[in-house]
N, C-alpha and C positions, 0 to 999 in steps of 0.2 A: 237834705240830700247829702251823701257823703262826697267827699272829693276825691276825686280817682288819680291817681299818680301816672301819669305820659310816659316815665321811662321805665319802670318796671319789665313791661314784655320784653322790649328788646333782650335787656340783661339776662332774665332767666332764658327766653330761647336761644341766646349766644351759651351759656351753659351748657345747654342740651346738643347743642350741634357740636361743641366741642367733646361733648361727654360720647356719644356718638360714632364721631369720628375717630377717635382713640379709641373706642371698642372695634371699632371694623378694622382696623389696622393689625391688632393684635388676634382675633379671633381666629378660630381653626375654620378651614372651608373645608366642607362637606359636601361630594358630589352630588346632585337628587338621585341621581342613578341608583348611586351603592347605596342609599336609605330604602328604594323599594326595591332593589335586591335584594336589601339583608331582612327586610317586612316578609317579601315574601319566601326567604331563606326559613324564617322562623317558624311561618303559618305551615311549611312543609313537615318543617322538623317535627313540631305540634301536633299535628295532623299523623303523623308516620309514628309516631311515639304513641299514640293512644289508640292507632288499628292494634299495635302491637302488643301492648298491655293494657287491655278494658277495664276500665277499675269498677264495672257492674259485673 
């Protein structure tokens, strides 16, 4: 049987929460609002853009 090493986990998931945490800090927030606003800003546009020019 192979022998498993005890401290490993800790170390790499202390990586990860730190890798993590620095990414949330920095990162740009985006309301959810204005994402299905702009979803459905598109699907409008899309929709209104192709009653207009049928490409059949």
């Amino acid at each position: 049987m192979a022998q498993q090493k005890k401290g490993e986990g800790f170390h790499s998931a202390a990586g990860l929460i730190r890798y993590f945490d620095a990414e949330e800090k920095t990162a740009m927030k985006i309301n959810p609002k204005l994402v299905i606003a702009m979803c459905i800003a598109t699907i409008v546009i899309v929709i209104s853009v192709s009653m207009m020019w049928p490409l059949a």
